[in-house]
N, C-alpha and C positions, 0 to 999 in steps of 0.2 A: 603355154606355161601356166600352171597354179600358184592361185596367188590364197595367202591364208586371211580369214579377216581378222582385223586388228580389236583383241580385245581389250588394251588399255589396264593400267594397274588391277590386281584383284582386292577386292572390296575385304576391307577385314570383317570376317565373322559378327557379326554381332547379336548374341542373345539377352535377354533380359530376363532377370528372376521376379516372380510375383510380386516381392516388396520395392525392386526397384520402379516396376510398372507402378506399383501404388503411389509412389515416391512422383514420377512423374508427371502422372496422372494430374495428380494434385498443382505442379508446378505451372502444367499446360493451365488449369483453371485460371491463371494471378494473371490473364493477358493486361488487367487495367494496372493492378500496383507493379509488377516484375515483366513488363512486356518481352524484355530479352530472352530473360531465361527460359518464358513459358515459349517463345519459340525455338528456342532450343529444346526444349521437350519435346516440344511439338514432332519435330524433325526426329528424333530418336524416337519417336512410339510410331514414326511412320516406318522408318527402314526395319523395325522390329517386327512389321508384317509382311517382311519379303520383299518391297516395293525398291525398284532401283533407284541410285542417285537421280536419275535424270526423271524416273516419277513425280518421284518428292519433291524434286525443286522445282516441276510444275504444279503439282497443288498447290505448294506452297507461296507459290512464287519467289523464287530464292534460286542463286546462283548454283549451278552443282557444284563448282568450289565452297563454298559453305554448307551445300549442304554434307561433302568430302569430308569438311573439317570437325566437324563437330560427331561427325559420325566416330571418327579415329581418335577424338579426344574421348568420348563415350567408352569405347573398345579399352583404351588405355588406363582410364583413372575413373570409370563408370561417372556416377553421379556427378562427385564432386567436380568432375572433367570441363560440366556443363558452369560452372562458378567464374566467372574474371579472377584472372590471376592478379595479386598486388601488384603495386608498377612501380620501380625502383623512383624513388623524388632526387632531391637534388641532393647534394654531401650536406651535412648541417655547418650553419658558418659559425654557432653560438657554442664557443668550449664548455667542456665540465665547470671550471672555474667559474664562470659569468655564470651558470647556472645556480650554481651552490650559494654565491654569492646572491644574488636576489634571492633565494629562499631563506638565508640568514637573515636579509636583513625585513621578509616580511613577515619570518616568526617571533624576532626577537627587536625587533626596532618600531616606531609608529613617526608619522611624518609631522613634520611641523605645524602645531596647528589643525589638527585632526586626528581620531581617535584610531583611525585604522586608515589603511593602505589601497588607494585607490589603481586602477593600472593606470591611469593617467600619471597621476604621482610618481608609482614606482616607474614608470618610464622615464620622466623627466628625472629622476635619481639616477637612475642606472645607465641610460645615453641608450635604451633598446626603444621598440616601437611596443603602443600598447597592444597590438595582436601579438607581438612574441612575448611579453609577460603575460596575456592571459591565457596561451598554450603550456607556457610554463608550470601556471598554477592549476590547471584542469591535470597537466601529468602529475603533479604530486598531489592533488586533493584537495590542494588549499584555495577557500573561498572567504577573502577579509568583509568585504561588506555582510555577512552573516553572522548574527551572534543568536545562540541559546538561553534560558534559564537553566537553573537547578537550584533543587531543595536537600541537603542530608537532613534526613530524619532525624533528631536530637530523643525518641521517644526512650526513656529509660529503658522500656519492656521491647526493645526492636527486636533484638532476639527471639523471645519469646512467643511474640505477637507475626513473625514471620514461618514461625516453627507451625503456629497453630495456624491459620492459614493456605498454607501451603500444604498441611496435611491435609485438608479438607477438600481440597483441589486435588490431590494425585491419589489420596488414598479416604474419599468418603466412605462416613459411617455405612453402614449396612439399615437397609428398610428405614430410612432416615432423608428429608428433603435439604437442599443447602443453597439456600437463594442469597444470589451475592444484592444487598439494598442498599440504593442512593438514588438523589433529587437531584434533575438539573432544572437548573433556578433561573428565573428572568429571561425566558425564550419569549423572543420580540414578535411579533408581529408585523413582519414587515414588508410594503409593498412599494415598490419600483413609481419612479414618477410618470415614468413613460412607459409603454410597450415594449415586451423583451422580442429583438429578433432572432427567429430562429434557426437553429443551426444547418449550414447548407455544405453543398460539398467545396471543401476546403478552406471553412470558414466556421468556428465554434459559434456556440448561442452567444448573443448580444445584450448587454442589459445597463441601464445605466447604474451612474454611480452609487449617485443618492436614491433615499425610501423617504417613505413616510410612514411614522410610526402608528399602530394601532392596538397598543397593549401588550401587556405580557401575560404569560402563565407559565406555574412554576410543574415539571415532571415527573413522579413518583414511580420509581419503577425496582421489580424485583423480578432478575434472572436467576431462572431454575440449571443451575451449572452442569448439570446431567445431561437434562433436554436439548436447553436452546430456550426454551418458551419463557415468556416476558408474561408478569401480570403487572398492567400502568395502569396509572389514572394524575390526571388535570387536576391542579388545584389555585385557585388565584394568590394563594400564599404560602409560603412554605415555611410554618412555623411546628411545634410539638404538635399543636391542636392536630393540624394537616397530619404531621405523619405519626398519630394514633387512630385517624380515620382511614389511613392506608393500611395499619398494622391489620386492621378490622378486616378489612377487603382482602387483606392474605389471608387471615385465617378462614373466612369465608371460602375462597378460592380453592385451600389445599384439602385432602383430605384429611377427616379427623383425625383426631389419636394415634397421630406419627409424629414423632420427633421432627423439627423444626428449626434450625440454624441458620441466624441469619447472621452474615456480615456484612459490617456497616462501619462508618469514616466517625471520626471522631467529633462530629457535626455539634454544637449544644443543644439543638432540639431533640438530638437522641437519648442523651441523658439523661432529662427533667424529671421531675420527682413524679410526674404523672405518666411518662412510660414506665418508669419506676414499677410506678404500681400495677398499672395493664400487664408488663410480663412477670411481673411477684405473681399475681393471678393465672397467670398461665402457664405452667411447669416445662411444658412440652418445646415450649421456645427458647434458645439460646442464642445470647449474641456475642460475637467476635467481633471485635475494634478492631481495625486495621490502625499500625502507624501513624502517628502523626507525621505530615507533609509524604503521606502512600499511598495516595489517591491509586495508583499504577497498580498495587495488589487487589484492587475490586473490581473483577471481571466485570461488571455491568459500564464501569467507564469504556474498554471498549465497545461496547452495544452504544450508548450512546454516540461514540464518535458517528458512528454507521449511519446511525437516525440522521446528526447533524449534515454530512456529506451525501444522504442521498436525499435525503427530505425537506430540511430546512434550510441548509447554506443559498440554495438558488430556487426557494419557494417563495412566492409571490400571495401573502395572505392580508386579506383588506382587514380582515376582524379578529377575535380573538377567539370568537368560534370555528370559526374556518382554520385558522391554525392547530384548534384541538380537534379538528376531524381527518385533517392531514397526519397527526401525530398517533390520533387511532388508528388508521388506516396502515400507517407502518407496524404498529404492533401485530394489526392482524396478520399483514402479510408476514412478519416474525413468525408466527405461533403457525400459520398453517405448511410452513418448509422451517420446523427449527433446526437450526444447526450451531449444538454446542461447542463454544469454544475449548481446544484442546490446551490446556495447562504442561510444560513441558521443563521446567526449570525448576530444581531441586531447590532445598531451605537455603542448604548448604552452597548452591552454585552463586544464588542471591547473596547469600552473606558474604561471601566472597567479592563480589564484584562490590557491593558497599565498601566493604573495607580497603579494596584497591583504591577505589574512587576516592575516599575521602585519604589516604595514603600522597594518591597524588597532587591530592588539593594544598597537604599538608606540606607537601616536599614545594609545589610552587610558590607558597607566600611566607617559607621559612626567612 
């Protein structure tokens, strides 16, 4: 008698197109952050070379039921196949009502005794625990221990002074430079009492609280809005005198006999009757005042930020020269990869949003 041998289910097809290979490819690398999934790749780029179940789940070491599963999951929903599906939780016990109701009463209520709404508080109000009010307030946005500033500009000329501006940014002059100008003031010198530790795996850099102070110096700086490129310089003070020795150092810097616009904040050492005269004397330069309280319309305060967040927030300076060769050192690296920032928001989109803003300011303390 013939006996036939037993081939067992047939293996669904599976092919793979170049970008799913790339796709995988990639997955298989994450073995340390994604260990699952990149073995799940793993498994699909092997049977993708012809190799049987029962190959695969010996190199792999892996059951040929897994490696069955993940084959046919592949075959059915390709990539995404290889993802954890969501896993149904439990039914929620907390109704809309109880819902609504804590959000009432942490927008429009404050607790006895205290300016804003803690979840400890609003649990003890409400009779919830405080992991389920601050599930609550992560779903709808709301965080009470958080508070902002703001400033509306009161400047009569806001209009105006946003109009020109703003044109300068989307639509500069022709054959003309536009360096946005301001000083940040009182950069400390500051150095750690102790040794910072440093960062390891699964442990940020360490550094104590407290410093010890060792001076300041004030920033001078002017971004070319076109380029990206920064021309700075150090100064122990930051009064007129300082920034008509910096005005010097621009014009130094640019080429000649090109028109020249500088915007600049409403500072009073830009006013004095001795810049006065340095730019009476020189035709070529122009200055736009930005806003009073619109620091936010002069491109250079982003560059700044940059300096502070890569340079100085967790730089460790014993003197105050070392702090100005740390602060060169940024500008160089500025100037040799510039990259200018792109201005994206109309006169009009900003005026706009002013006048919402201070609409709803008005409507709140009506």
């Amino acid at each position: 008698m013939a006996y036939m041998a037993r081939t067992g289910r047939p293996k669904a097809e599976l092919v793979v197109t170049e970008q799913e290979r790339s796709e995988l490819e990639r997955f298989a690398g994450r073995s340390r952050s994604a260990r699952t999934i990149a073995f799940r790749a793993k498994i699909v780029l092997r049977c993708a070379e012809g190799l049987s179940n029962a190959a695969v789940s010996r190199q792999l070491r892996a059951t040929p039921h897994t490696v069955g599963k993940w084959r046919r999951r592949f075959v059915e929903r390709r990539v995404e196949g290889l993802l954890d599906e969501p896993r149904p939780g439990a039914p929620r016990q907390i109704g809309d009502e109880k819902i609504e109701e804590v959000i009432a009463k942490t927008l429009e209520t404050t607790p006895r005794g205290a300016t804003h709404w803690s979840r400890s508080l609003m649990a003890q109000k409400s009779g919830l625990s405080s992991s389920t009010i601050g599930r609550i307030w992560r779903a709808f946005g709301l965080q009470p221990h958080r508070s902002e500033t703001f400033q509306v500009s009161t400047d009569p000329l806001l209009i105006e002074k946003v109009r020109d501006i703003v044109g300068l940014y989307m639509n500069p002059p022709d054959h003309a430079l536009v360096l946005s100008v301001d000083e940040k003031s009182q950069i400390q010198a500051l150095n750690r009492t102790q040794p910072k530790l440093p960062m390891r795996p699964g442990q940020p850099e360490r550094g104590t609280h407290d410093y010890e102070r060792h001076g300041t110096t004030s920033l001078f700086a002017a971004l070319d809005i076109a380029t990206g490129n920064v021309i700075g310089r150090c100064y122990n003070r930051h009064r007129a005198k300082e920034f008509r020795k910096f005005l010097n150092l621009i014009e130094e810097s640019v080429p000649p006999d090109v028109p020249v616009h500088l915007i600049v904040d409403n500072y009073s050492t830009h006013k004095t009757q001795a810049i006065q005269r340095w730019l009476a004397k020189r035709p070529r330069f122009h200055v736009h005042f930005t806003p009073t309280h619109a620091s936010w319309l002069n491109q250079v305060e982003r560059w700044f930020a940059l300096l502070t967040q890569r340079q100085i927030k967790r730089g460790s300076h014993t003197s105050v020269v070392q702090l100005k060769r740390a602060i060169q050192a940024f500008i160089d690296a500025t100037n040799e990869h510039p990259n200018p920032f792109i201005w994206t928001k109309t006169a009009d989109d900003i005026l706009k949003s002013i006048a919402r803003f201070a609409t709803s300011t008005l409507k709140t303390h009506a």
